[in-house]
N, C-alpha and C positions, 0 to 999 in steps of 0.2 A: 504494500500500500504506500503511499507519495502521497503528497500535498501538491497542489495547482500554483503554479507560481503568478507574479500578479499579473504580468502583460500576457498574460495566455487568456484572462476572462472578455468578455465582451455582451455588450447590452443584447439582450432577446437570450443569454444564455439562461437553462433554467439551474436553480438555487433550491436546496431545501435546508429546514433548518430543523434542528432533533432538538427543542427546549426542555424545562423542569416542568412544565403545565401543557405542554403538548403529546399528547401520550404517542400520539403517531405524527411520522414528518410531515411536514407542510410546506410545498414547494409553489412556488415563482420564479417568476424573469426578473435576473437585473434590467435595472432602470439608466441608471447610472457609475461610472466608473471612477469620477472622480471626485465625489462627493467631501466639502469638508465644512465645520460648523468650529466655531471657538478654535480649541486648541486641538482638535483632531483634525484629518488630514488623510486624504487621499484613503476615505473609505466608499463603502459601495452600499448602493441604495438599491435594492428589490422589494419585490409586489408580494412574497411568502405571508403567511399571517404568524405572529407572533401577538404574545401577551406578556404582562406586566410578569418577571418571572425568569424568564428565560433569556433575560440576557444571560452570558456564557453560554450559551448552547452552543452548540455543532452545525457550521454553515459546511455544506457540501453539495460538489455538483452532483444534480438529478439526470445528468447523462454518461458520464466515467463513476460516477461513487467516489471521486478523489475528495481529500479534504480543500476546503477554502478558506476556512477565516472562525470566526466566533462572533458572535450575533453581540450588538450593541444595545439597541434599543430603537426608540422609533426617534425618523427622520422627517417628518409630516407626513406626508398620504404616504411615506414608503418605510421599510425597516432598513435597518442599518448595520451592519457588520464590517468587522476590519480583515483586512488579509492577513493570511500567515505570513505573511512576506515580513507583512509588517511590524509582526511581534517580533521576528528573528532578527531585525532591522535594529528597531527599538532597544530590544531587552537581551538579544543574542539567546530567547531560550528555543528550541526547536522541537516539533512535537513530537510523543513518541508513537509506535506508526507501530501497530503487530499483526 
């Protein structure tokens, strides 16, 4: 298993997210690729449902099963998650994949 790296996503791809209140995934299309608000940056915005709860979930594409990112929270009409890219960027931590 692998993670999706960031310039590999693109709008119309589908997204689903595995939250703490979503017993089953719920997928959507990203929206947006470059989404950023305050002090975040260059995250991504899709149409998936999520609820109060599930930020940290599991964003993963709905067409390979690869990992994408971990779910934010909402971004107005859309929900919000960051890429892995981005944490390893950030924080140098890398996920582990079994």
């Amino acid at each position: 298993m692998d993670f999706q790296r960031n310039w590999e996503d693109y709008v119309g791809q589908t997204v689903c997210v595995a939250g703490y209140h979503n017993y089953s995934p719920r997928c959507g299309e990203i929206v947006d690729t470059s989404y950023s608000k305050s002090n975040l940056y260059d995250m991504r915005r899709a149409d998936y449902y999520a609820v109060p709860g599930d930020s940290g979930g599991t964003v993963y594409s709905g067409e390979s099963g690869l990992l994408m990112g971990i779910h934010q929270g909402n971004g107005g009409d859309y929900e919000v998650y960051t890429q892995v890219h981005n944490i390893i960027s950030e924080f140098g931590i890398y996920p582990y994949l079994d």
